[in-house]
VEXMARLUM-635047 format. One record per residue: residue number from 1; residue in one letter; z, x, y of N, C-alpha, C in turn. Coordinates in steps of 0.001 Angstrom, whole numbers, m for minus. Each point is the difference from the previous one (the first is absolute). Layout:
<recs>
REC num residuo     n_Z     n_X     n_Y    ca_Z    ca_X    ca_Y     c_Z     c_X     c_Y
REC NUM       A       Z       X       Y       Z       X       Y       Z       X       Y
...
</recs>
This chain:
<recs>
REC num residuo     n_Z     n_X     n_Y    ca_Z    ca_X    ca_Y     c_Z     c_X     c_Y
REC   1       X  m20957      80     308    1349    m570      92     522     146    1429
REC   2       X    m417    m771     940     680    m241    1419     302    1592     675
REC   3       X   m1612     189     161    m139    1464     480     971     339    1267
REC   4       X       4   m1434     793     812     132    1564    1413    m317    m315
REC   5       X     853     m52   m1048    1232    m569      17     402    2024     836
REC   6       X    1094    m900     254     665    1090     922    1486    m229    m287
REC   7       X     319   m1247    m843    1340    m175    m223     142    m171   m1591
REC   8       X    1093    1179    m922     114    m667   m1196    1261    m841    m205
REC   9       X      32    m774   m1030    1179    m755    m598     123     584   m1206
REC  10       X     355     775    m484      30     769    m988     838    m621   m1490
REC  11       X     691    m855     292     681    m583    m921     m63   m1949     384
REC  12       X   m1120    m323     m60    m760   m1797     350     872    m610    m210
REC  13       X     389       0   m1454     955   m1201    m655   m1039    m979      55
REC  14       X     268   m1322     337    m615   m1311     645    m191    m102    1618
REC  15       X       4    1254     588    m202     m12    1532     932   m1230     744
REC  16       X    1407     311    m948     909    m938     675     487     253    1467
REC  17       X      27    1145     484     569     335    1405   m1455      m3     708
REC  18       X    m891    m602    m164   m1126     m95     890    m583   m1437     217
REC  19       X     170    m364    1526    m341    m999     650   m1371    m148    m593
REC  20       X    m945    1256      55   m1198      13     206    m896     392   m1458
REC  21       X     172    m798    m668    m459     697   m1106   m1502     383    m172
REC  22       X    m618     199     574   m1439     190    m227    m605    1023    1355
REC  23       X    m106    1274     115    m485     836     999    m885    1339     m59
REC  24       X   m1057     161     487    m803    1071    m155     706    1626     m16
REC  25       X    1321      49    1132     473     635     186    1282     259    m670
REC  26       X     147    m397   m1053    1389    m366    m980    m503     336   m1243
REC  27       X      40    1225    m656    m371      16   m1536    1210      25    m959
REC  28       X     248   m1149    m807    1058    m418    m945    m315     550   m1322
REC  29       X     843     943    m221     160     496   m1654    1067    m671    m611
REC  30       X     m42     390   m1091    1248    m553   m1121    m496     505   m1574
REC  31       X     984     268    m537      42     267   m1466    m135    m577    m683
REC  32       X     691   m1061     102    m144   m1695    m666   m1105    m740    m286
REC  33       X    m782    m353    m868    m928     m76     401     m48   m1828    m272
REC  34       X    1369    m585    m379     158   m1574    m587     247    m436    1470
REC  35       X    m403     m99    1246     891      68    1605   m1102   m1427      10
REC  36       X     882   m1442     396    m468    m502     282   m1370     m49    1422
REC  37       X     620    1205     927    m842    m108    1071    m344    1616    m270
REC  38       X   m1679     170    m454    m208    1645    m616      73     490     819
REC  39       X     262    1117     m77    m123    1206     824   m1942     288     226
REC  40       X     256     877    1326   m1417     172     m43    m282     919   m1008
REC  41       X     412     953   m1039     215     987    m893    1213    m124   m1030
REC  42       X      26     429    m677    1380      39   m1031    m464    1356    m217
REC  43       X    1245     740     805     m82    1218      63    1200     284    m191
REC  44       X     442    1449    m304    1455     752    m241    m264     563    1681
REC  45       X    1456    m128     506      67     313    1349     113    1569      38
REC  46       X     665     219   m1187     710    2095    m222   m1526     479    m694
REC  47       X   m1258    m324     244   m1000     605    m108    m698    m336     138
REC  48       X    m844    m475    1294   m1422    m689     147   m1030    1387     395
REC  49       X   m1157    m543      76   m1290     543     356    m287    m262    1697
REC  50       X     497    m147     489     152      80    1747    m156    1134     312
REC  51       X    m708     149     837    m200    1195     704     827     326    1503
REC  52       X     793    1506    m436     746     319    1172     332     m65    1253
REC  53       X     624   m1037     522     341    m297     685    m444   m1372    1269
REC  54       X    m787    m973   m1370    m528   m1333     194     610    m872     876
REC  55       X    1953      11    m286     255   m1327     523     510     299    1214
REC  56       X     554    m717     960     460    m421     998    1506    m241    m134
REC  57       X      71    m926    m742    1408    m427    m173      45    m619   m1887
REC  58       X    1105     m31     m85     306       2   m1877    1109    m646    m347
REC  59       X      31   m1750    m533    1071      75     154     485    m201   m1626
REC  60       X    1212     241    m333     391     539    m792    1125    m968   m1337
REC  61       X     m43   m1027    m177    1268    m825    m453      44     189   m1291
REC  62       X     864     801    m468    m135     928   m1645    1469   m1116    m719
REC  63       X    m375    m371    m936    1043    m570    m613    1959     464    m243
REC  64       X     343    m922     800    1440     349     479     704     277   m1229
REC  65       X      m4    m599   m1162    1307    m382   m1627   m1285     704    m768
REC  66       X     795     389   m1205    m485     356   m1182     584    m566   m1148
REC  67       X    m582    m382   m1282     572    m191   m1102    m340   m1165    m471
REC  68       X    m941    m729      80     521   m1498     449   m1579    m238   m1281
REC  69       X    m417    m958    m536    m864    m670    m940    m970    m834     739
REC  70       X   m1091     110      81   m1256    m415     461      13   m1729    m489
REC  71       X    m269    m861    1168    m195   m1451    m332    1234    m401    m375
REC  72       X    1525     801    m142    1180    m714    m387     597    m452    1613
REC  73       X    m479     422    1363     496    m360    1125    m448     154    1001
REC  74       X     178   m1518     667    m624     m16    1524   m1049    1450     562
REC  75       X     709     789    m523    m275    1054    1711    m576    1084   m1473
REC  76       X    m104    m213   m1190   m1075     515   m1354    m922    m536      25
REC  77       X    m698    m923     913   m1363    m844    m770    m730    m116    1075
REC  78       X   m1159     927    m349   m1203     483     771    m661   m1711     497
REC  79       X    m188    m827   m1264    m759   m1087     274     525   m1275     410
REC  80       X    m971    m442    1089     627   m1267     456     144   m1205    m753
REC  81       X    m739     390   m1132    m218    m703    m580    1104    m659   m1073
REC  82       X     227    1406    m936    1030     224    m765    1539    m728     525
REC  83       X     m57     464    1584    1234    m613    1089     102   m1396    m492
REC  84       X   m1240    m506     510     262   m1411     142     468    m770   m1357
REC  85       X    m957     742   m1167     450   m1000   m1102    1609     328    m352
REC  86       X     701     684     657     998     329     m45    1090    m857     779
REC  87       X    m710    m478     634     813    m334    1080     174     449    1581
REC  88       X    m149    1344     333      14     797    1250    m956     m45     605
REC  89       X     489     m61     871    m790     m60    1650      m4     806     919
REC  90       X    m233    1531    m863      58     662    1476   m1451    1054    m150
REC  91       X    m521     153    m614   m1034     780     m73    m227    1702     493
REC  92       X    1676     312     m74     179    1496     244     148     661   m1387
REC  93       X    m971    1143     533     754    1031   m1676     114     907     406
REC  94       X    1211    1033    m631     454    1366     762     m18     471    m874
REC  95       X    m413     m65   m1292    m513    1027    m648    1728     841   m1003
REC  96       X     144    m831    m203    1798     401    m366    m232     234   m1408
REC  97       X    m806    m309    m414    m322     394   m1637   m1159    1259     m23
REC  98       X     m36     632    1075    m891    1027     m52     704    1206    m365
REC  99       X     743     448     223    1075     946    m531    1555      11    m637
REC 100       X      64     413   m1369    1366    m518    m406    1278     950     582
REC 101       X    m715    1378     242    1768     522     579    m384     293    1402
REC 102       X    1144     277     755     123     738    1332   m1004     624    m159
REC 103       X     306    1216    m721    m704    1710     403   m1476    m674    m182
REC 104       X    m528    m366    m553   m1421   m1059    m649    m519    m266    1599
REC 105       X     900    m875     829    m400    m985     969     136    1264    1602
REC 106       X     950     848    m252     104    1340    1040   m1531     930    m223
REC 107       X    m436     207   m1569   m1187     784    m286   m1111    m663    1169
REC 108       X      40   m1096    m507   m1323    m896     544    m164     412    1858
REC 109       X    1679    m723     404    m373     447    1479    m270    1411     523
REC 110       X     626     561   m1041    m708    1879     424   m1561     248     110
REC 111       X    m645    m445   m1133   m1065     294    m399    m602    m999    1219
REC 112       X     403   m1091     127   m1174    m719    1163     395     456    1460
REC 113       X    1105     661     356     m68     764    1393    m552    1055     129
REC 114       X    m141     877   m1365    m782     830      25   m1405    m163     562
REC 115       X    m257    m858    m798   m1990    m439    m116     480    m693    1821
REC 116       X     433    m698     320     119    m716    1446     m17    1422     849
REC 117       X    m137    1293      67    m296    1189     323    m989     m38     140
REC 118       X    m495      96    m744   m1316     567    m229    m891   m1603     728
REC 119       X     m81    m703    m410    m936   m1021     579     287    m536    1206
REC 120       X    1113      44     764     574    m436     986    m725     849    1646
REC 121       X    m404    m605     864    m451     943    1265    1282     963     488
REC 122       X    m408     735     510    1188     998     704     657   m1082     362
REC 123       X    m765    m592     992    1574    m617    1280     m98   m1611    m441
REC 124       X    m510    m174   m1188     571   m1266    m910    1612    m450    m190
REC 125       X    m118    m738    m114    1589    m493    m368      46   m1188   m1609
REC 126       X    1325     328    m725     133    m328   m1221    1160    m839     392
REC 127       X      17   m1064    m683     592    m867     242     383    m322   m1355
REC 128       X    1900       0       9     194     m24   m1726     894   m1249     416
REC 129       X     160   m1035    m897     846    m300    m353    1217    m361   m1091
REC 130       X    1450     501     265     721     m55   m1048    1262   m1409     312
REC 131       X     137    m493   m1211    1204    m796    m600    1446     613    m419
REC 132       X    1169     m85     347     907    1215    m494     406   m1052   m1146
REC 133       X    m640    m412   m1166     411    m862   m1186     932    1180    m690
REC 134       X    m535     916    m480     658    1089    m626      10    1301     696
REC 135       X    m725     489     680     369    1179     944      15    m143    1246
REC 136       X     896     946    1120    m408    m598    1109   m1074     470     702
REC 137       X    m516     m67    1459    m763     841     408    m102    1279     172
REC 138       X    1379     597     526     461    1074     473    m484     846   m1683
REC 139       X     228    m530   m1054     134     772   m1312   m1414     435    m402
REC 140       X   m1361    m809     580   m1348    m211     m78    m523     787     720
REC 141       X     253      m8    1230    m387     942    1280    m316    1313    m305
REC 142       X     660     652    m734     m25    1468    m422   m1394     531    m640
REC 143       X    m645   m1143   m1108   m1076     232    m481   m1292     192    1438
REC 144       X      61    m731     798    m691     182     866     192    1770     992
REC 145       X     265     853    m490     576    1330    1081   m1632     610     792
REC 146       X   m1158    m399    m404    m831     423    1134    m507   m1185     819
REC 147       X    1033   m1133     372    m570    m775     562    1071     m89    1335
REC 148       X     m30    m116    1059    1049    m458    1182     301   m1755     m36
REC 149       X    1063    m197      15     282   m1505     717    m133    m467    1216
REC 150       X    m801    m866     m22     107     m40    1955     534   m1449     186
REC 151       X     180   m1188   m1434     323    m840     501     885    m907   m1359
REC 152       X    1096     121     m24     639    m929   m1159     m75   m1795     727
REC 153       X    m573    m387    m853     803   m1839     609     647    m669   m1243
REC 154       X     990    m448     367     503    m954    m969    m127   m1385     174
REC 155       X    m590    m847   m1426    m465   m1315     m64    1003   m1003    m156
REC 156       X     m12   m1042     730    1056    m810   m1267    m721     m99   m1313
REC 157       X     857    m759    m905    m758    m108   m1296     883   m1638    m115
REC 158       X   m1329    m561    m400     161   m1784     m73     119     m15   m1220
REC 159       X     866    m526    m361     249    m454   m1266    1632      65   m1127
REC 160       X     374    m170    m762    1088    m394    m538     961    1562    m150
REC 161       X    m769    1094    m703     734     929     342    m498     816    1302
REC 162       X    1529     625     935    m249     710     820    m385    1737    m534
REC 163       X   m1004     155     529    m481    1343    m301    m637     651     996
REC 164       X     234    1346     850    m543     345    1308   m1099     520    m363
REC 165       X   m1177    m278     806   m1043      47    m286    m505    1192    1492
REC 166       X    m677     849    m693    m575    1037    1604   m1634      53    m108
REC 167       X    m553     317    1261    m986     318     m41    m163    1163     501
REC 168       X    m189    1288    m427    m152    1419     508   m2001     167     732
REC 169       X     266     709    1220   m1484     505     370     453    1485    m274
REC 170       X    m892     527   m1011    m215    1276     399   m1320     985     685
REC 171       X    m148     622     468   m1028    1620     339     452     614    m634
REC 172       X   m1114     805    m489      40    1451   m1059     748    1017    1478
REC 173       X     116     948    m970    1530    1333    1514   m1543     630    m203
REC 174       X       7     669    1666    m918     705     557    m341     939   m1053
REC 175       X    1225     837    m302    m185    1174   m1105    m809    m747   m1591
REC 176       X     m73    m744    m357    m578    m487    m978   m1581    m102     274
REC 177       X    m432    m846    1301   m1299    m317     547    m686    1666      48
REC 178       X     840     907     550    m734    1692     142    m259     383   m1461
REC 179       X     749    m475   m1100     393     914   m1406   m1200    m900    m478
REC 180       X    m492   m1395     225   m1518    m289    m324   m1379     161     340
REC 181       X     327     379    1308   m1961     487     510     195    1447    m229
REC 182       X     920     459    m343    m386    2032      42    m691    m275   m1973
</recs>
């Protein structure tokens, strides 16, 4: 499985934020396994078989809303397919039917920053991005406490509702990188 990738996407979707969909150096997971464009794996991101400290960079787009019914909306339906006979045209899924409460959709990002520890290089960088649909960033941030910020950006976000959209880089804090090789 793309012995040289050096970059994960840890959450594929349909590799909608990628120009480039096809790269030696790009290994695409996903849970999903109905994704019109597969993942190179359908893997759980909060527990793979990677070995310590594989990637390079990780990037991270964990489903913003919770609560929501699979195939009842746009941004619920893994398949392009399903989209179209529907009517829609956008071929994004965020995975909004993957968890029904908050604490559900907060578990998940714990458990996958955790594991992004462990598989991530020392001087790797994680690249998350959040939607403030229901929480904001500042409220998210906290789960991350052994990681440093070195770079918030904020996106516009195209489309009918306004919703601020960030992209966080993080590095693991020095003291974390020592508390793993001893």
């Amino acid at each position: 499985m793309k012995g040289n990738a050096t970059i994960l996407d840890a959450t594929a979707s349909n590799r909608s934020m990628w120009k480039t969909k096809e790269s030696d150096r790009v290994l695409w997971i996903d849970v999903e396994p109905e994704l019109s464009v597969k993942p190179d794996s359908v893997m759980d991101c909060t527990n793979t078989d990677f070995e310590s400290k594989r990637f390079h960079t990780i990037f991270f787009d964990p489903p913003h809303s919770y609560g929501r019914t699979k195939n009842t909306g746009i941004h619920q339906t893994p398949s392009y397919e399903v989209q179209k006979n529907k009517g829609w045209r956008t071929g994004a899924y965020y995975g909004f039917d993957k968890y029904q409460t908050k604490a559900s959709l907060l578990g998940f990002i714990n458990k996958a920053q955790r594991e992004f520890l462990r598989i991530l290089s020392d001087n790797g960088i994680l690249w998350f991005k959040w939607a403030e649909i229901h929480s904001t960033l500042d409220s998210i941030l906290p789960i991350f406490k052994e990681w440093n910020v070195m770079m918030k950006i904020e996106v516009a976000f195209q489309g009918k509702v306004k919703t601020r959209t960030w992209w966080v880089a993080f590095m693991k804090t020095p003291q974390f990188c020592e508390k793993e090789d001893t």
